[in-house]
C-alpha positions as CSV (number, residue, x, y, z in Angstrom):
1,X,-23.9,2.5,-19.7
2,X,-24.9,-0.3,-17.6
3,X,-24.8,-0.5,-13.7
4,X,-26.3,-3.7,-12.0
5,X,-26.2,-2.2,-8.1
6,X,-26.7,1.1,-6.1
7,X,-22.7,1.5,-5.6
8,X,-22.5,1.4,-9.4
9,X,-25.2,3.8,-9.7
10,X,-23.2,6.9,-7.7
11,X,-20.2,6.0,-9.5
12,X,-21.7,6.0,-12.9
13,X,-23.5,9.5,-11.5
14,X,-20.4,11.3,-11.0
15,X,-18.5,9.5,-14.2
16,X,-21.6,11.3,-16.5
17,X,-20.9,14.7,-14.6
18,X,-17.6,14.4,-15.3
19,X,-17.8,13.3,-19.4
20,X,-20.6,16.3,-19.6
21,X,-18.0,18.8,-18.4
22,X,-15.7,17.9,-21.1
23,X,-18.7,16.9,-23.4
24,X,-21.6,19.1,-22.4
25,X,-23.8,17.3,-25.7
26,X,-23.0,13.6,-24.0
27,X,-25.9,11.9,-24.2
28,X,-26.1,9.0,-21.7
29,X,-28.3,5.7,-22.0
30,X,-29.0,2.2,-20.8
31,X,-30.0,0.3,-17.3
32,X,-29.1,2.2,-14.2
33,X,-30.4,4.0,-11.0
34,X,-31.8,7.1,-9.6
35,X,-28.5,9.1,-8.9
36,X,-27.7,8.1,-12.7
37,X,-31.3,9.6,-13.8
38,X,-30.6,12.6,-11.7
39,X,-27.8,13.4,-14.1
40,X,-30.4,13.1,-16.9
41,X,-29.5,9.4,-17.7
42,X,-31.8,8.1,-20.3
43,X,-32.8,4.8,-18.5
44,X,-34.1,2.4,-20.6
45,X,-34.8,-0.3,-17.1
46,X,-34.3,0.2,-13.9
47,X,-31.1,-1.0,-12.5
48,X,-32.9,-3.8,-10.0
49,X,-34.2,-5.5,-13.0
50,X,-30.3,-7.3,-13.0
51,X,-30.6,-7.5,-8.9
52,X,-30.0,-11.0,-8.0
53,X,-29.5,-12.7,-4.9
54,X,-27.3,-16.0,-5.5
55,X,-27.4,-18.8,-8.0
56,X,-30.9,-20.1,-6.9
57,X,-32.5,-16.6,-7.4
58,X,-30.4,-16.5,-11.0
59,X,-31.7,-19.4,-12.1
60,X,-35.6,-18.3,-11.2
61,X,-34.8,-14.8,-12.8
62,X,-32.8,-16.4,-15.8
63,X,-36.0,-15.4,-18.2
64,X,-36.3,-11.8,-17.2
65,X,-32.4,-11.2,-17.9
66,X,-32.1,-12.7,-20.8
67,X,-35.1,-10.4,-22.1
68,X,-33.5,-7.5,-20.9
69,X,-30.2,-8.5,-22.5
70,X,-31.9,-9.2,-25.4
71,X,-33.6,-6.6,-25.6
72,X,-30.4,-3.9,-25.2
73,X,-27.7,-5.9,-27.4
74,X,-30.8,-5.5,-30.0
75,X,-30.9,-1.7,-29.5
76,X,-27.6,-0.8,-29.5
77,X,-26.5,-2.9,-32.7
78,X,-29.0,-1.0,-34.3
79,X,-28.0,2.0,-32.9
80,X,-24.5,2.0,-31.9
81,X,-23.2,4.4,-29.5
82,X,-19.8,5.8,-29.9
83,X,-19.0,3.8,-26.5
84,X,-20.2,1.5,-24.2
85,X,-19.6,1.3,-20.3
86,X,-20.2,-2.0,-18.3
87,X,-19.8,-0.9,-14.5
88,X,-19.5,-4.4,-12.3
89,X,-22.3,-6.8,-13.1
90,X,-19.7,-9.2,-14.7
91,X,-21.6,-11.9,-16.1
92,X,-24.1,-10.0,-18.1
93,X,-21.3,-7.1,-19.0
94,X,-18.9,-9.1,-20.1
95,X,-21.2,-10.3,-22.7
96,X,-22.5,-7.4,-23.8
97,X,-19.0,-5.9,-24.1
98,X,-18.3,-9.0,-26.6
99,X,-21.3,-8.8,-28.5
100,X,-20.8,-4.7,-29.0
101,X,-17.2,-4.7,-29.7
102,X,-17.4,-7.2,-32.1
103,X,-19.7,-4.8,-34.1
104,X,-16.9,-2.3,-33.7
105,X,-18.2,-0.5,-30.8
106,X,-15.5,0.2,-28.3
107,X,-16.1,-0.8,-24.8
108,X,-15.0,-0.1,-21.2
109,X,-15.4,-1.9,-18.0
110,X,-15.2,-0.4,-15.0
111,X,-13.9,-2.8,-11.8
112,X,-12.1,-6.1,-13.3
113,X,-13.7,-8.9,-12.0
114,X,-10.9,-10.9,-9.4
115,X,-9.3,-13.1,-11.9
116,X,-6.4,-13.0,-9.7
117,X,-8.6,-15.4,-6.9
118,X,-11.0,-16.8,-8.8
119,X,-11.3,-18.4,-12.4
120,X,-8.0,-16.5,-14.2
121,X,-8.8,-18.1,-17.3
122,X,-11.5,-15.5,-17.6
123,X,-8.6,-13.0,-19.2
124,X,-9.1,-14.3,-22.5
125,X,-12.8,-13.7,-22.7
126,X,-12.0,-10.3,-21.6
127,X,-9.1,-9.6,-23.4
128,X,-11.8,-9.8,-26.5
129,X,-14.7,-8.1,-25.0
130,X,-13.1,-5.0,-23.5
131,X,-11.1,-2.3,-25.4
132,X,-10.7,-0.6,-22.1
133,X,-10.4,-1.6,-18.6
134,X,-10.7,0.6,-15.3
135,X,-8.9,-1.3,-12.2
136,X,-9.8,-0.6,-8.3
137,X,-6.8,-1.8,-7.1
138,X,-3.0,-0.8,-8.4
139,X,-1.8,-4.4,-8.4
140,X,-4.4,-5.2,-11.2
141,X,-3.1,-2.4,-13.4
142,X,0.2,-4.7,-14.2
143,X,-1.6,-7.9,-14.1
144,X,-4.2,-6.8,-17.1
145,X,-1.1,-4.8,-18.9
146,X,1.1,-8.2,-19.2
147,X,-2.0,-9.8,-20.3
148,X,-2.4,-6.6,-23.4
149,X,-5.6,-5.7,-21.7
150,X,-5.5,-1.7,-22.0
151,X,-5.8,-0.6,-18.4
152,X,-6.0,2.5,-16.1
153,X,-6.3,2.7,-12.2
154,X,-8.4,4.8,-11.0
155,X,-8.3,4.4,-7.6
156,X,-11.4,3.4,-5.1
157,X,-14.3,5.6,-4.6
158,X,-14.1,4.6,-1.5
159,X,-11.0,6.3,-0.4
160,X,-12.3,9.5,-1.7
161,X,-15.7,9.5,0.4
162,X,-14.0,7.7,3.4
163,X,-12.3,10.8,5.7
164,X,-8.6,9.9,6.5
165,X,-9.4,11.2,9.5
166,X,-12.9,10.1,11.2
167,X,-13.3,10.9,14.7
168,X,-15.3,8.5,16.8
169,X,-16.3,10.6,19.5
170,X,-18.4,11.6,16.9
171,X,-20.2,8.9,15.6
172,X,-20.9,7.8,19.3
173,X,-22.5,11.0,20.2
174,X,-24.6,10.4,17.3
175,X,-25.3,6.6,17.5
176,X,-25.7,7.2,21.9
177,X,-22.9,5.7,22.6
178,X,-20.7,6.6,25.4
179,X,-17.4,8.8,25.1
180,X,-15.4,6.5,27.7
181,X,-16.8,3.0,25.9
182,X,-15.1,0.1,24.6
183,X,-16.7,-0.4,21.5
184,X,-16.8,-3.6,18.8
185,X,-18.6,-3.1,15.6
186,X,-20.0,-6.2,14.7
187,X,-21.2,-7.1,10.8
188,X,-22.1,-10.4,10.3
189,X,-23.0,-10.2,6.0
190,X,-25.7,-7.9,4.2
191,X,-27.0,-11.4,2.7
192,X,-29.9,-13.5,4.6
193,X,-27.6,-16.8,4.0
194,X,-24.4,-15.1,5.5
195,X,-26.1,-13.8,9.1
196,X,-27.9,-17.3,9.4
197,X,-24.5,-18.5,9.4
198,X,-22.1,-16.1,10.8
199,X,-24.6,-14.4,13.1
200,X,-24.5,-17.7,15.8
201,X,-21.0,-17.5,16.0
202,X,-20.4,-13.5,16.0
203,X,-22.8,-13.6,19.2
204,X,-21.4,-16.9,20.7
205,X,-18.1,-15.0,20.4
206,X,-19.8,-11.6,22.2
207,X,-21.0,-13.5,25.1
208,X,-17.2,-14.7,25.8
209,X,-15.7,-11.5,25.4
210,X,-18.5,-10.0,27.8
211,X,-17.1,-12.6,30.5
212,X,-14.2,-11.0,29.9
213,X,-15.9,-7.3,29.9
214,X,-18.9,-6.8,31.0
215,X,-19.4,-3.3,29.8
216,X,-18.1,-3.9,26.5
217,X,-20.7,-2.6,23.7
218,X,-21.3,-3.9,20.6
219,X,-23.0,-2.1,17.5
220,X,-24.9,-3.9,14.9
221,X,-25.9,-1.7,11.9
222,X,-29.4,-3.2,10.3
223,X,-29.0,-2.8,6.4
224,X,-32.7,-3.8,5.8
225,X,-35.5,-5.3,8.2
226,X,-35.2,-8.3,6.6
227,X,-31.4,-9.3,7.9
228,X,-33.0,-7.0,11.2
229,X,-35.1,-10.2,11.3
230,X,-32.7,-12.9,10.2
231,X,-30.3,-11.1,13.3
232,X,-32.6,-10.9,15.7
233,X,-33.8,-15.0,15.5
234,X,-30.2,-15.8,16.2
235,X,-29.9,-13.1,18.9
236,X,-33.0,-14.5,20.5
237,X,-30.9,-17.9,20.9
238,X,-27.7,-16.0,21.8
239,X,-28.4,-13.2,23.5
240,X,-25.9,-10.1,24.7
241,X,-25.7,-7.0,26.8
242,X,-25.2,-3.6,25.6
243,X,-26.1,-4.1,22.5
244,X,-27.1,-1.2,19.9
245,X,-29.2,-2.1,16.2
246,X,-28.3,0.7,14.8
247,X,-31.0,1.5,11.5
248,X,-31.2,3.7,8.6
249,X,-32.8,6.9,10.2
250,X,-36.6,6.8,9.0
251,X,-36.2,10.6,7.9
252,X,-33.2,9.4,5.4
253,X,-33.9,9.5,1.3
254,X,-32.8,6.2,0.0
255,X,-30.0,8.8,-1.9
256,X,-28.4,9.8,1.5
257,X,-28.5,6.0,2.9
258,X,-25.9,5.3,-0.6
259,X,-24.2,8.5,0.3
260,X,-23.4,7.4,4.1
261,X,-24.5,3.9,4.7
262,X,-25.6,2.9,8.4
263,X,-22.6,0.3,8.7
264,X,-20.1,3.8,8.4
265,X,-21.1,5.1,11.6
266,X,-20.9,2.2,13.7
267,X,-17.1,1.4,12.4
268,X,-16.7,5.2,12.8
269,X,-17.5,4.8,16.4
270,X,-15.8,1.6,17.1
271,X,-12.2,0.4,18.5
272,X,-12.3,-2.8,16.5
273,X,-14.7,-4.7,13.8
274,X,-15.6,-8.3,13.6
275,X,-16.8,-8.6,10.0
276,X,-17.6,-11.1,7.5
277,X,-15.5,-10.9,4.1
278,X,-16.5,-8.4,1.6
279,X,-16.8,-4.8,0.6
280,X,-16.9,-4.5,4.4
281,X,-13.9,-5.4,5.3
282,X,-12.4,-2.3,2.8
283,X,-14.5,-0.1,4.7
284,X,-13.4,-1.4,7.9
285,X,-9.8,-0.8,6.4
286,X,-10.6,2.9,5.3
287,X,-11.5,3.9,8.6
288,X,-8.4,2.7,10.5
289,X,-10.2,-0.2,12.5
290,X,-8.6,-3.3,13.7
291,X,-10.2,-6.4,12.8
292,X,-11.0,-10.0,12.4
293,X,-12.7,-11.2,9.0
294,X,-14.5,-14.1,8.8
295,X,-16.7,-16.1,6.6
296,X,-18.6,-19.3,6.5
297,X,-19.9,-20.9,3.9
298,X,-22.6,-23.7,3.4
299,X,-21.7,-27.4,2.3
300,X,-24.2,-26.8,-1.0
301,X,-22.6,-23.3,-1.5
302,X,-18.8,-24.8,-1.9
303,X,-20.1,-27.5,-3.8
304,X,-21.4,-24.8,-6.3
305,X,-18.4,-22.2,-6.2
306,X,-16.0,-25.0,-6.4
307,X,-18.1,-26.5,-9.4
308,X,-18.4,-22.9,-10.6
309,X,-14.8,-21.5,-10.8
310,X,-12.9,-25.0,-11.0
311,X,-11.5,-24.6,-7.5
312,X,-12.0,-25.1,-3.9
313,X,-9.6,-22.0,-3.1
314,X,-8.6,-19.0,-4.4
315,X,-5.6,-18.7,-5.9
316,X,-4.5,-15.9,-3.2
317,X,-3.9,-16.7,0.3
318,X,-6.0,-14.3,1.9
319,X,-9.8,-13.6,1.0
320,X,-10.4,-10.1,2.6
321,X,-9.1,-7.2,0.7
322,X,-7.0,-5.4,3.2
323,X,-4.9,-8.2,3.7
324,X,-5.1,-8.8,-0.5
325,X,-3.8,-5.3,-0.7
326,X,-1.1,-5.5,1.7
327,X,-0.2,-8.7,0.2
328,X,0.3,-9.8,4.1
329,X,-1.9,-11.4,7.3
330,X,-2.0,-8.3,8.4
331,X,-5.1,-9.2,10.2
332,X,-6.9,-12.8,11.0
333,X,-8.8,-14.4,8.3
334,X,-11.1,-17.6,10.4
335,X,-12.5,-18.8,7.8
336,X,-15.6,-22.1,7.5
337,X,-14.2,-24.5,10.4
338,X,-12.0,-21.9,12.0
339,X,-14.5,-19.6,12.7
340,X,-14.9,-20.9,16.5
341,X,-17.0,-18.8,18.9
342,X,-13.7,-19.2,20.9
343,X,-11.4,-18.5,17.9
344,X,-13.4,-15.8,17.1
345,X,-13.5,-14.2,20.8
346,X,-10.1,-14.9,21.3
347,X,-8.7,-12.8,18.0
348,X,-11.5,-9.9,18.7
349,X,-10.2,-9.7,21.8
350,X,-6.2,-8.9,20.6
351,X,-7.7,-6.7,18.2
352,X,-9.6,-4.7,20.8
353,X,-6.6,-4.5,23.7
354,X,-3.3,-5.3,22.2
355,X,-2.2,-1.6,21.5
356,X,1.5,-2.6,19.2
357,X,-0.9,-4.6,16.9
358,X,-3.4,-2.0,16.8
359,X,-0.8,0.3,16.1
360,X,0.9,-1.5,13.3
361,X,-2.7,-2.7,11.5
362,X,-3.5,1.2,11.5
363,X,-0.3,2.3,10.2
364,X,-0.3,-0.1,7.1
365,X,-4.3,1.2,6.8
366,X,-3.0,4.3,6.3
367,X,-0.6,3.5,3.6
368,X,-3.8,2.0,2.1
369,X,-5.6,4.4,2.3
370,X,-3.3,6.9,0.3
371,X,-2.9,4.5,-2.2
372,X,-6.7,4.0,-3.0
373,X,-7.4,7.8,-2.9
374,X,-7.8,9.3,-6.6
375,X,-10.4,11.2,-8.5
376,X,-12.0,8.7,-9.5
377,X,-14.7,10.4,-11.4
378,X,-12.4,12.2,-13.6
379,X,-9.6,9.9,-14.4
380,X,-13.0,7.0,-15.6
381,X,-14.5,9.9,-17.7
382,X,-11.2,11.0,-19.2
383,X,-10.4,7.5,-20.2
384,X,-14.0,6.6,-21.2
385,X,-14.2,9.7,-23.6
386,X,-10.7,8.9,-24.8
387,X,-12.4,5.6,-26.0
388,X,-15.3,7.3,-27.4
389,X,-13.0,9.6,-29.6
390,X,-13.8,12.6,-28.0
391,X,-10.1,12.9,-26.5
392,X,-10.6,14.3,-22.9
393,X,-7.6,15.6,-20.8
């Protein structure tokens, strides 16, 4: 197995648990994390060894991954397992899956890169690298079947840690907040280069909406104290009232923050989310929230994904995944020169007081919702052991 980031790491956790209870002998190897090595993963490198942080940082780390991609492909040819698992971590995966299957070991990835936004031409490479593919997302399911990829769906971890039901009279009690307040949750990127850029804008848009109401809060969660820093420089040029940081409590293990990240509280407690596109923006979707996505992107950085994927858009007219999933604007994308402080204020503010939008955004979230929920544990072991030969379920 091979997982590239701490969400791939609790996944891949509870996908050994679920191969050992159907193959107690399982034995489990390769690059992952600490909730992997809990489950008496054999870890051959750490997991952060693949961490990088954008195409600069990939091109200074380029040595490093090419030993460590060296140095597994060289393992398991010699020692083939009877099947390998690539979890996310697309580009180094991918070709690893090729390399392996080629030898006759069968392979399964687990979350299909988008080929239906970005880059579709990747099928082909895929179609020859993976004997098995796990999909997030039902609508991928048909798209890799007419392209005789083998596919199951899964369903989204998400939806399975994510209550249906999260009250937010709770989470404010917890984060200090008010009973009676109108909250926004705002979460302008877990990356340094998206709160430079989005950060301005988000608190532009705050200090409009506070004309509008002075007692509205706004919570920020702080993944690390580096984008605490990166916020807080743009805060210092835009400032706002009421405002809450909310941090990882110091007392936390780094194995609760992956179990309930600080960013689940604040959308827990809020009435509406401003939110740069992402994960996020699923999250956001999960717990019932309306919202505004936005994203902005720097001249060099569309000159490089364009140059990258062939395009200047994706092939789908929406970029955030609820509105992906609902195939529909079900809520406001303002993307790069739409992403006004006054834009931005002026959408927040529907999707904080208008209640028949509100209304309809939460009613399709639900229908989301129910369609993401699954084991998805059990249905990626069954299928990865099925691979392997061992014929679970």
């Amino acid at each position: 197995m091979v997982a590239g980031e701490p969400s791939g790491d609790l996944l891949a956790s509870r996908i050994i648990q679920g191969i050992r209870g159907s193959a107690a002998d399982a034995v489990c190897e390769g690059i992952g994390g600490p909730r992997m090595r809990e489950q008496g993963f054999d870890m051959r490198h750490p997991m952060h060894a693949l961490s990088v942080f954008g195409y600069v940082d990939a091109l200074k780390q380029l040595p490093r991954l090419l030993r460590i991609y060296g140095d597994t492909k060289k393992h398991w040819l010699r020692h083939r397992p009877d099947v390998f698992v690539g979890i996310d971590a697309p580009d180094f995966n991918l070709r690893l899956e090729h390399q392996l299957r080629k030898a006759g070991v069968p392979t399964v990835h687990f979350v299909g890169p988008s080929i239906w936004a970005w880059r579709y031409e990747r099928i082909h490479a895929i179609r020859e690298a993976v004997s098995h593919m796990l999909v997030l997302f039902p609508f991928e399911e048909a798209l890799y079947r007419k392209e005789g990829v083998p596919v199951t769906y899964v369903g989204h971890p998400l939806a399975s840690v994510i209550p249906r039901q999260a009250d937010p009279l709770e989470a404010r009690e917890r984060l200090g907040i008010a009973a009676g307040a109108r909250v926004l949750a705002m979460l302008p990127g877990s990356r340094s280069s998206e709160v430079k850029l989005l950060a301005p804008r988000f608190l532009q848009a705050m200090q409009r909406l506070q004309d509008q109401d002075p007692a509205l809060v706004v919570a920020v969660p702080m993944v690390s104290e580096q984008r605490k820093h990166d916020f807080e420089q743009a805060l210092r040029l835009h400032p706002i009232k009421n405002l809450h940081l909310v941090q990882q409590q110091d007392g936390a293990t780094r194995s609760d923050a992956l179990v309930r990240p600080v960013a689940w509280d604040v959308l827990q407690a809020s009435d509406a989310v401003l939110v740069a596109s992402g994960t996020a923006t699923l999250e956001t979707a999960l717990f019932k929230k309306p919202m505004v996505i936005s994203y902005v992107l720097s001249p060099m950085m569309r000159r490089l994904m364009a140059w990258k994927s062939g395009q200047e858009r994706p092939y789908v007219p929406w970029v955030g995944l609820p509105n992906v999933l609902a195939n529909d604007f079900v809520v406001p994308e303002l993307l790069q020169e739409e992403a006004t402080p006054d834009a931005l204020a002026q959408a927040t503010w529907k999707a904080l007081t208008d209640a028949e939008h509100r209304a309809k955004v939460c009613a399709v979230f639900e229908r989301l919702h129910a369609d993401l929920e699954r084991d998805t544990p059990a249905l990626a072991a069954q299928a990865i052991l099925r691979e392997a030969g061992h014929g679970a379920g």
